[in-house]
Backbone as a chain_set.jsonl record, in Angstrom:
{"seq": "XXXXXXXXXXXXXXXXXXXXXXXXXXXXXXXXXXXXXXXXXXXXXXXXXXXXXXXXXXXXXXXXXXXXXXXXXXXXXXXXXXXXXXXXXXXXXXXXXXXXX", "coords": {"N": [[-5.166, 5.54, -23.548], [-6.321, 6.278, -20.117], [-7.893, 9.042, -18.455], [-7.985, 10.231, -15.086], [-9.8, 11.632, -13.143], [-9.834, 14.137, -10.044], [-11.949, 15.75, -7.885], [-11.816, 17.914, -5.403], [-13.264, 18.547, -2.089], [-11.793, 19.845, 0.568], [-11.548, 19.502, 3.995], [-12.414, 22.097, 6.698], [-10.515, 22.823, 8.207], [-7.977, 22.036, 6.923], [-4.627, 21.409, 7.148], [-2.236, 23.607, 5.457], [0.135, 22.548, 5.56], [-0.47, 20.074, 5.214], [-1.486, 19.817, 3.11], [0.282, 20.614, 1.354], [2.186, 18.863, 1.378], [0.109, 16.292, 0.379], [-0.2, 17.105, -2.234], [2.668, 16.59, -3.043], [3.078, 13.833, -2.98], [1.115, 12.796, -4.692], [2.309, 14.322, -7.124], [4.383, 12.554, -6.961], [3.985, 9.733, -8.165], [4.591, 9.203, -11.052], [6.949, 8.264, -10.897], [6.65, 6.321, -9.168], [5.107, 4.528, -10.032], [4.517, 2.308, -12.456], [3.462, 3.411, -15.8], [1.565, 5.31, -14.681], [1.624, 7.736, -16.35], [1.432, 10.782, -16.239], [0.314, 13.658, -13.659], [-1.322, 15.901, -13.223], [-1.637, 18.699, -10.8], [-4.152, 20.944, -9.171], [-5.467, 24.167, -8.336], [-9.111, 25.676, -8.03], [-9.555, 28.486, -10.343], [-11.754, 29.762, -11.777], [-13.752, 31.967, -12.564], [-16.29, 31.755, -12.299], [-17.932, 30.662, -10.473], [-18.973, 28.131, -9.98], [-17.768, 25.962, -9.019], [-19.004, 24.977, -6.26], [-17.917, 24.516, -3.799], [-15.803, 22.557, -4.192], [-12.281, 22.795, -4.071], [-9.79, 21.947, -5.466], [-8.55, 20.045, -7.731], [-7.029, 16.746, -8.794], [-5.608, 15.478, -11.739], [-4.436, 12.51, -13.201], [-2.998, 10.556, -15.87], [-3.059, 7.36, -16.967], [-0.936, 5.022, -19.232], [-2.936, 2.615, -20.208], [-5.664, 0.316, -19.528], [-4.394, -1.903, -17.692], [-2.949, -0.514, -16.54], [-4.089, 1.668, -14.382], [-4.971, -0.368, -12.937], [-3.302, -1.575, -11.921], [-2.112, 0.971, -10.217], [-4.692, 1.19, -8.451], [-4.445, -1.05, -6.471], [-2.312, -0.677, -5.054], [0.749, -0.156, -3.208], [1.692, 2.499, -2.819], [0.226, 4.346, -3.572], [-1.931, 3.346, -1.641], [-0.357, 4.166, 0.78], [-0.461, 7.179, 0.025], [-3.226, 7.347, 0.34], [-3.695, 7.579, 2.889], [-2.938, 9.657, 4.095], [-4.35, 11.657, 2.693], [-7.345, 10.72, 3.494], [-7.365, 11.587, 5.709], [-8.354, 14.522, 5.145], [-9.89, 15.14, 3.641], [-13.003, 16.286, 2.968], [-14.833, 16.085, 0.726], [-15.17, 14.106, -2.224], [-15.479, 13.786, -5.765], [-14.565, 11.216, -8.144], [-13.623, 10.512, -11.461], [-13.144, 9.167, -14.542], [-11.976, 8.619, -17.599], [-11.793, 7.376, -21.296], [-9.404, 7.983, -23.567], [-10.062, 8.058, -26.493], [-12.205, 6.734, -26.871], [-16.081, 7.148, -28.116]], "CA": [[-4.867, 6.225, -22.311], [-6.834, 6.772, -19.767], [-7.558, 10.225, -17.352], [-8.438, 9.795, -14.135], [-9.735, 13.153, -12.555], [-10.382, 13.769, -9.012], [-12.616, 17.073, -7.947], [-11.721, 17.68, -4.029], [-13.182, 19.471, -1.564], [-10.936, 19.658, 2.125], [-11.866, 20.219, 5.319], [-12.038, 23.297, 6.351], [-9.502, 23.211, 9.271], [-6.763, 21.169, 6.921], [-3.286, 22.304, 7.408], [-1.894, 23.875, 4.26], [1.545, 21.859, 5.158], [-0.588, 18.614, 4.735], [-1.595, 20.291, 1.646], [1.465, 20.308, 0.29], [2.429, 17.141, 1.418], [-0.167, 15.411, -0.402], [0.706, 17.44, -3.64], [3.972, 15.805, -3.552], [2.863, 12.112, -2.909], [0.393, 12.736, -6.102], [2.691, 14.409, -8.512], [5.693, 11.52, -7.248], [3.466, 8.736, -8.404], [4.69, 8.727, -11.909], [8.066, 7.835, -10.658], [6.917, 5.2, -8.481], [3.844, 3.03, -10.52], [4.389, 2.116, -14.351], [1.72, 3.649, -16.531], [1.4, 6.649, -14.379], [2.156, 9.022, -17.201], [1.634, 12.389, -15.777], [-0.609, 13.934, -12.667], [-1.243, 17.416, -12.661], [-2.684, 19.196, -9.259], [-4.946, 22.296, -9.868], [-6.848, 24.909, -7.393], [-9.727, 26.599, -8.571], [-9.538, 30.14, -9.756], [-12.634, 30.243, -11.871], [-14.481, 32.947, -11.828], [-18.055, 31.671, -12.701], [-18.696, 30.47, -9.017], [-19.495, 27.008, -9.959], [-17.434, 24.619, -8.332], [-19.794, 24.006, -5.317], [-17.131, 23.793, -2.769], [-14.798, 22.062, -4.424], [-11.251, 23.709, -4.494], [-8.441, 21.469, -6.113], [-8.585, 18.801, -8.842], [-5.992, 15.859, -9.601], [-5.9, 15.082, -13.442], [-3.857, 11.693, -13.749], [-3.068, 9.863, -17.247], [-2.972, 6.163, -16.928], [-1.229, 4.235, -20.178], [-3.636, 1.784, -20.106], [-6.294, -0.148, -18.46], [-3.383, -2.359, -16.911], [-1.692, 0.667, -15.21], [-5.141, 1.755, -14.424], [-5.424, -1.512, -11.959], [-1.623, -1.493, -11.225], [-2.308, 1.908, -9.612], [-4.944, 1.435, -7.83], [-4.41, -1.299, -5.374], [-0.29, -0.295, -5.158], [0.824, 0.02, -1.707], [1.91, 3.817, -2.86], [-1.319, 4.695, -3.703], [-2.393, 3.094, -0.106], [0.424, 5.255, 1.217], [-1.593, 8.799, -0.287], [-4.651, 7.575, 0.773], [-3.553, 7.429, 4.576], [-2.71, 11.542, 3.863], [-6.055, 12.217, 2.091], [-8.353, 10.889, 3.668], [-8.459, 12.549, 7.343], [-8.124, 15.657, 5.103], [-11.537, 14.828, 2.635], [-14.381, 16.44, 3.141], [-15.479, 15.255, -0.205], [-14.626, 14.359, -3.516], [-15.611, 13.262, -7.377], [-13.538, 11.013, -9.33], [-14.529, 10.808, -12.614], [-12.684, 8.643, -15.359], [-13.105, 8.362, -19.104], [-10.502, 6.598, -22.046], [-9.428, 8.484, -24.341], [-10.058, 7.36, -27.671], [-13.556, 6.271, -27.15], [-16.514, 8.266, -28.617]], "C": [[-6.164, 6.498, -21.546], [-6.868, 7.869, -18.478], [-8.648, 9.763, -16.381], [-8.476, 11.522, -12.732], [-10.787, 12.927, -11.111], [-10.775, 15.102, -8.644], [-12.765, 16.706, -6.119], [-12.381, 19.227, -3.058], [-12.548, 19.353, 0.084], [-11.267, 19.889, 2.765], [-11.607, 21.82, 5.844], [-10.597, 23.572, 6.983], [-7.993, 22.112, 8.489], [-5.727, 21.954, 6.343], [-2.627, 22.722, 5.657], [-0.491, 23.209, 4.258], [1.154, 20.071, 4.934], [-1.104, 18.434, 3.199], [-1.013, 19.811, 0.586], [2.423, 18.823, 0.144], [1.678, 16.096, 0.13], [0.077, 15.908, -1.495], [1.784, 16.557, -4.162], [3.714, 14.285, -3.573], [2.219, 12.217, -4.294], [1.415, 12.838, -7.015], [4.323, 13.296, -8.603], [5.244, 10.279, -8.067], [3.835, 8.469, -10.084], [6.536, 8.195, -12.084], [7.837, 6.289, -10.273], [5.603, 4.14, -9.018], [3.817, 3.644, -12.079], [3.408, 2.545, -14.722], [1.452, 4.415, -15.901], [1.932, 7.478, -15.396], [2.49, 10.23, -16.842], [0.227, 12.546, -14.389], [-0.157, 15.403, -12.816], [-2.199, 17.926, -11.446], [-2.937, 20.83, -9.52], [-5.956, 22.528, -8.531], [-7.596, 25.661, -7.834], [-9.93, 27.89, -8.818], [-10.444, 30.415, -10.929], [-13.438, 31.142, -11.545], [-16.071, 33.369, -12.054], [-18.445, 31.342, -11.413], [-19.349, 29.447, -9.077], [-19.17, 25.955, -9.929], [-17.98, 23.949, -7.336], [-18.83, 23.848, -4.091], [-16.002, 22.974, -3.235], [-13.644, 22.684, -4.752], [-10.447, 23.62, -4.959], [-9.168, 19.982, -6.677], [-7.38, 18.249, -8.961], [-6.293, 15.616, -10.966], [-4.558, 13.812, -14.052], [-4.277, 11.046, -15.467], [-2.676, 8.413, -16.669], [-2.431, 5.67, -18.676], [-2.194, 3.705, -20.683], [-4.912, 1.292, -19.201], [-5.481, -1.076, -17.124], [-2.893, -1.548, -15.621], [-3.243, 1.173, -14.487], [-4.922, 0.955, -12.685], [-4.392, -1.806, -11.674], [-2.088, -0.33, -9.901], [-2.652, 1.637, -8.011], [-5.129, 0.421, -6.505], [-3.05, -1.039, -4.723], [-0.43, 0.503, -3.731], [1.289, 1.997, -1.995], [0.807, 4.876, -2.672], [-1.897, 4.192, -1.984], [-1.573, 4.033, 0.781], [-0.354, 6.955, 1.489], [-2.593, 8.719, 0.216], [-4.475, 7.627, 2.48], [-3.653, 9.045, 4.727], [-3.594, 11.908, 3.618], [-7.323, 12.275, 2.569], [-8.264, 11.496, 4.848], [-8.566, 14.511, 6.672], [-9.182, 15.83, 3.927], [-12.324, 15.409, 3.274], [-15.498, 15.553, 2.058], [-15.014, 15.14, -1.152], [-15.376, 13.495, -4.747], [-14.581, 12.426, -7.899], [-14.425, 10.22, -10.482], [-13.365, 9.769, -13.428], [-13.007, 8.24, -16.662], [-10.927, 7.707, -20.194], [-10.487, 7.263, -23.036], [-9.133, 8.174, -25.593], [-11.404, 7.167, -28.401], [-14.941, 7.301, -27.496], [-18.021, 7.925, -27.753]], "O": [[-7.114, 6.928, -22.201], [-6.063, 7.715, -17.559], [-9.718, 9.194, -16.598], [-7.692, 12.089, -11.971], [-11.777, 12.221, -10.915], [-9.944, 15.914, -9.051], [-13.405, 15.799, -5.586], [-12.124, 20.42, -3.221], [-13.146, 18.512, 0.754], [-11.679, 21.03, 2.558], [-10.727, 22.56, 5.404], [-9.731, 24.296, 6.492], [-7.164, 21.555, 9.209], [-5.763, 22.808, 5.457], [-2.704, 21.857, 4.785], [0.137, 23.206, 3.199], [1.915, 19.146, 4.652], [-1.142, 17.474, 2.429], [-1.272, 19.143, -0.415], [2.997, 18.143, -0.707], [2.256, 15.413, -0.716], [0.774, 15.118, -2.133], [1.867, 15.977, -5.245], [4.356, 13.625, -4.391], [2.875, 11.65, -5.168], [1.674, 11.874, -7.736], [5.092, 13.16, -9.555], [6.149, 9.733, -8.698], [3.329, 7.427, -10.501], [7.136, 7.874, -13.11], [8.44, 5.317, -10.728], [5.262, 3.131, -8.403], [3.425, 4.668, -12.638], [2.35, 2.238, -14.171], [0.468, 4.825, -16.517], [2.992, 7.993, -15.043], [3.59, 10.748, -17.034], [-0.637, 11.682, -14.235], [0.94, 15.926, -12.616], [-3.35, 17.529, -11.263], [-2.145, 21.674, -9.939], [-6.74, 21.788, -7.936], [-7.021, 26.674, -8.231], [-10.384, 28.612, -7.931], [-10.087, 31.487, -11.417], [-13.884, 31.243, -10.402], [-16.744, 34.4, -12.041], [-19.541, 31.835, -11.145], [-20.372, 29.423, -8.394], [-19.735, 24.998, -10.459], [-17.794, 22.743, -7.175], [-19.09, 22.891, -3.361], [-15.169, 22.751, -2.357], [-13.738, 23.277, -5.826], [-9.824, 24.646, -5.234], [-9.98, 19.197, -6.189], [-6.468, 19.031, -9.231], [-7.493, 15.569, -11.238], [-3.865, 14.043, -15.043], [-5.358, 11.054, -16.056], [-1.835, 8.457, -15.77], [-3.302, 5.851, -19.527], [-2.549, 4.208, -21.749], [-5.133, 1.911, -18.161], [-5.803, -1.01, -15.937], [-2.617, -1.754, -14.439], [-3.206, 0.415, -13.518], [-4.774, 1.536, -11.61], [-4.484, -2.668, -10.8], [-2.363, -0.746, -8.775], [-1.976, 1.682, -6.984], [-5.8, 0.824, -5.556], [-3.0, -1.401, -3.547], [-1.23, 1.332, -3.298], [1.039, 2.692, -1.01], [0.625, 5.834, -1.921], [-2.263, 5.121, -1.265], [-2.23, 4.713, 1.569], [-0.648, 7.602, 2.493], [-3.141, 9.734, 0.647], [-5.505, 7.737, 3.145], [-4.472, 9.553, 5.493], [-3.98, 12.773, 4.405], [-8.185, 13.139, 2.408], [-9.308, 12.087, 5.127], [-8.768, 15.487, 7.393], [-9.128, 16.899, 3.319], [-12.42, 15.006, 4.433], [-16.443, 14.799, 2.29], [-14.201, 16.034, -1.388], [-15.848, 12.41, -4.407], [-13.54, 13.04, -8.137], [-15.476, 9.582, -10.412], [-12.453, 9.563, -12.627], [-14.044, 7.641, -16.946], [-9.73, 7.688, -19.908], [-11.557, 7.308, -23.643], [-7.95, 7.996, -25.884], [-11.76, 7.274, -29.575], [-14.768, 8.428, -27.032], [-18.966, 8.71, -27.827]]}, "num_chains": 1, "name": "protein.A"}
């Protein structure tokens, strides 16, 4: 399996109903692309003060490396990214396989 984590920070002026919008396009994606396992969506409520600006994380599971590269050219996935990006300021994605040491 692998996780596929994304560390976001938003504009400041972006609408909390496009917010929620993209929420739902993320956590539909294991309906609509094989090997999406799970996506959880997370806002920071740490209270060390060391996210930097960043305020919400995605945390997808991928089966495989297959689903992996299913994913990410998948017109669904092109879909989310039309929603995301005028609403990016910045972001991290990070990916690791879990298994490997």
């Amino acid at each position: 399996m692998i996780r596929h984590i994304l560390l976001i920070k938003f504009k400041q002026d972006a609408p909390e109903s496009e917010l929620l919008r993209l929420k739902a396009l993320f956590e539909a994606m294991p309906n609509l692309i094989d090997g999406v396992v799970s996506v959880e969506w997370g806002e920071n409520d740490s209270p060390e003060g060391k996210n930097q600006g960043y305020t919400h994380s995605v945390l997808m599971t991928f089966s495989d490396e297959e689903a992996r590269q299913r994913y990410l050219p998948h017109p669904e996935h092109e879909a989310l990214k039309k929603v995301f990006r005028p609403l990016l300021a910045d972001i991290i994605v990070f990916d690791y396989t879990l298994g490997h040491d």
